[in-house]
C-alpha positions in Angstrom: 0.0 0.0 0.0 1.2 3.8 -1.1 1.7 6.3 1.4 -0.8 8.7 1.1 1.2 12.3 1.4 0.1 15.8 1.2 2.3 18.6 -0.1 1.7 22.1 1.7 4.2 25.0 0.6 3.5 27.9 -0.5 5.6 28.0 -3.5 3.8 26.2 -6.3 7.0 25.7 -8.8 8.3 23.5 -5.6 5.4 21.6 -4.7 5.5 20.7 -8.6 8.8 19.4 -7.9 8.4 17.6 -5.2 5.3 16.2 -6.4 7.6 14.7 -9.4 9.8 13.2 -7.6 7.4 11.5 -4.9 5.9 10.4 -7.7 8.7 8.4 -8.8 8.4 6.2 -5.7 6.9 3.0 -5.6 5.8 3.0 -2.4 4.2 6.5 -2.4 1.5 8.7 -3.5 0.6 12.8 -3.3 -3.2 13.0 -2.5 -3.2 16.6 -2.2 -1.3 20.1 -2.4 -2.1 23.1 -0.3 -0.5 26.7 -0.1 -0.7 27.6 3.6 -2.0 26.4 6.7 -5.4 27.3 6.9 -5.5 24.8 3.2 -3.5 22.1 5.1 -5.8 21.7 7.5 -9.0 21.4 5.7 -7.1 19.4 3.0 -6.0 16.9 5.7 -9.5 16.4 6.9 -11.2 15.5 3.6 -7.7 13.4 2.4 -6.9 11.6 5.2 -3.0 11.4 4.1 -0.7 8.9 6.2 1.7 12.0 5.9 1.9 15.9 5.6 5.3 17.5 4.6 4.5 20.6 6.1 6.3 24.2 5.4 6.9 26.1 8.4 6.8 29.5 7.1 3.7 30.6 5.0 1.1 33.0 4.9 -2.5 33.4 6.6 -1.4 30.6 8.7 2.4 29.5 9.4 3.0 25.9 9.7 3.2 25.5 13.3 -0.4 26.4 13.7 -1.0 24.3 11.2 1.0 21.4 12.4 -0.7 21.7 16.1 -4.4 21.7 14.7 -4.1 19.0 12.5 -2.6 16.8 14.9 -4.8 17.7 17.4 -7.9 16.9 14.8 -6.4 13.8 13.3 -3.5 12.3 15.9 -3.4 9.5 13.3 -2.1 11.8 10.6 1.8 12.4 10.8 3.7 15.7 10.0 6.7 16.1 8.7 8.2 19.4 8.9 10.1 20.9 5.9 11.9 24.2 6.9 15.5 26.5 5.7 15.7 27.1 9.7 18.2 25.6 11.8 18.1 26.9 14.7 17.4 24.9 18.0 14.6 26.7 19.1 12.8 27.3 16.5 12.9 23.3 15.9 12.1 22.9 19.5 8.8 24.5 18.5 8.2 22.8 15.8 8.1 19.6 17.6 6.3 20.8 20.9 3.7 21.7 18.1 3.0 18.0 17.2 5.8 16.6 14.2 6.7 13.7 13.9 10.0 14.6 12.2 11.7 18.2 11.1 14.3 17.9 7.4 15.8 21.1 6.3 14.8 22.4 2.9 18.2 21.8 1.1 18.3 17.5 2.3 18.7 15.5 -1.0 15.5 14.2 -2.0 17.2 10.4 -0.9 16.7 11.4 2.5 13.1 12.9 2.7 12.2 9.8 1.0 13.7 7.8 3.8 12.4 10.5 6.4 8.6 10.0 5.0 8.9 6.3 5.7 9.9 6.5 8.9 7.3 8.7 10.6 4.4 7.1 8.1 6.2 4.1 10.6 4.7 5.9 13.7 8.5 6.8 14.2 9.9 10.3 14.8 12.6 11.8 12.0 15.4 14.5 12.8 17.7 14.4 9.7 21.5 13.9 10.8 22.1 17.5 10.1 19.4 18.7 12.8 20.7 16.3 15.4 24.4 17.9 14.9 23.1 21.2 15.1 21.0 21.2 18.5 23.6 18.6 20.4 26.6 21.5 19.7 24.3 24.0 21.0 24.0 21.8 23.8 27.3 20.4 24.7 27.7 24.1 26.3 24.9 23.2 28.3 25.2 19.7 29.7 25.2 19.2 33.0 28.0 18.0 35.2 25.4 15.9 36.6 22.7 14.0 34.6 19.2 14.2 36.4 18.8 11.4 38.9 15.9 9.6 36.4 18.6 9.0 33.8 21.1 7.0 36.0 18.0 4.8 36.7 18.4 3.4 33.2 20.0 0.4 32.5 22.7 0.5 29.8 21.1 -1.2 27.2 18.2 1.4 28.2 20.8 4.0 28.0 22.0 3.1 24.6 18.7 2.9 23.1 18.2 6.4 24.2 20.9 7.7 22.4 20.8 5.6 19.1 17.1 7.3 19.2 18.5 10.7 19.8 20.9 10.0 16.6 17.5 9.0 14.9 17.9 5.9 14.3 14.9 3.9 13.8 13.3 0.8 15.7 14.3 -1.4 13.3 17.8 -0.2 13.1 18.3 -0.4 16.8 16.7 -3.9 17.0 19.4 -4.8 13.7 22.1 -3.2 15.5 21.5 -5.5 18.9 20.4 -8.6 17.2 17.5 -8.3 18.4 13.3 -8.4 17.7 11.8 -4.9 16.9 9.1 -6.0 19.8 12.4 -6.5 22.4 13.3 -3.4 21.3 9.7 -1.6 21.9 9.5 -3.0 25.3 13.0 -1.4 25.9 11.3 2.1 24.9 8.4 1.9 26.7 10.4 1.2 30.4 12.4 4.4 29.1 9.8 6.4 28.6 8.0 5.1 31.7 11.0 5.9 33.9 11.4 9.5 32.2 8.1 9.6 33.1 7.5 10.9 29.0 4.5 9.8 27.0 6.0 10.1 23.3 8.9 9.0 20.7 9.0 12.6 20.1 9.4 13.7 23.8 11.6 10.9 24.7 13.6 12.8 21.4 13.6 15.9 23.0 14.9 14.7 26.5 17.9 12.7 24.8 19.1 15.8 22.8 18.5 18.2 26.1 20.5 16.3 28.1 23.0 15.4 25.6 22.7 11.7 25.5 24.0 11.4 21.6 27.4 11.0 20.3 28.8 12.9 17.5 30.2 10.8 14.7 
């Protein structure tokens, strides 16, 4: 089965493009194409996509906004966030409004294409580039102690964290260990239930705020 994706950008010359090359995977489909939020929204209503590659800065209504009340409408519709910003807030943002993954504009195609995938996979996405970016922000932040929760975590529990902060997917983790995806799962799930967090995406945003990643 296609997934279902819906294109919102409000230049039309690069949803055209973008359609085009979606197109060109198998496993994929554009359903719909809207030029600012307040479209996105009613679009993914009546569509139903699997995914949204949402633009973050657009007129009438930005993408955040946008992002927030559609996942607040449809929590079985993922976002994926499309944006030329970098900087750590700003992507902070973007995920406290609801994505499932955040890609800079200039990625290669190769890798929206894999990012797509992975949050149509109920997974959350941060392109290698993004990860980089917020942990050197953060390295001048880190602790000299980590918070009493995170030294209740195993090891294994402890390197799950971070290959999920490098954004590495359950599947990859579970290759990586030799182990089933479901052994992995149950791994994230004590995590989260230790961390006392309720999401991939928050369990994300800990990792990078306390700096549990490595740089490569």
């Amino acid at each position: 089965m296609r997934i279902k994706i819906l294109l919102v950008d409000d230049h039309a010359i690069f949803r055209e493009g973008l359609r085009s090359l979606i197109e060109k995977e198998a496993d994929m489909t554009v359903v719909g194409e809207a030029g600012n939020g307040i479209e996105a929204i009613r679009l993914a209503r009546e569509l139903s996509p699997d995914v949204v590659i949402m633009d973050i800065s657009m007129p009438e209504m930005n993408g955040i906004e946008a992002t927030k009340q559609i996942r607040e409408a449809r929590g079985d519709v993922k976002v994926l966030a499309l944006s030329m910003e970098s900087d750590r807030r700003f992507i902070v943002e973007v995920l406290d409004s609801g994505a499932n993954g955040y890609i800079l504009k200039d990625a290669p195609f190769s890798e929206l294409a894999d990012a797509v995938r992975i949050v149509a996979d109920n997974e959350t996405y941060l392109g290698p580039r993004i990860t980089e970016l917020i942990i050197k922000d953060y390295l001048q932040r880190i602790p000299d102690r980590l918070p009493l929760t995170f030294e209740s975590l195993t090891n294994r529990e402890r390197e799950i964290i971070q290959l999920i902060a490098d954004g590495k997917s359950t599947k990859d983790i579970a290759s990586q260990f030799v182990v089933s995806i479901k052994t992995i799962e149950v791994h994230r799930h004590a995590i989260m239930k230790k961390l006392n967090l309720y999401s991939v995406a928050e369990l994300t945003k800990y990792a990078i705020r306390e700096g549990l990643t490595s740089l490569n």
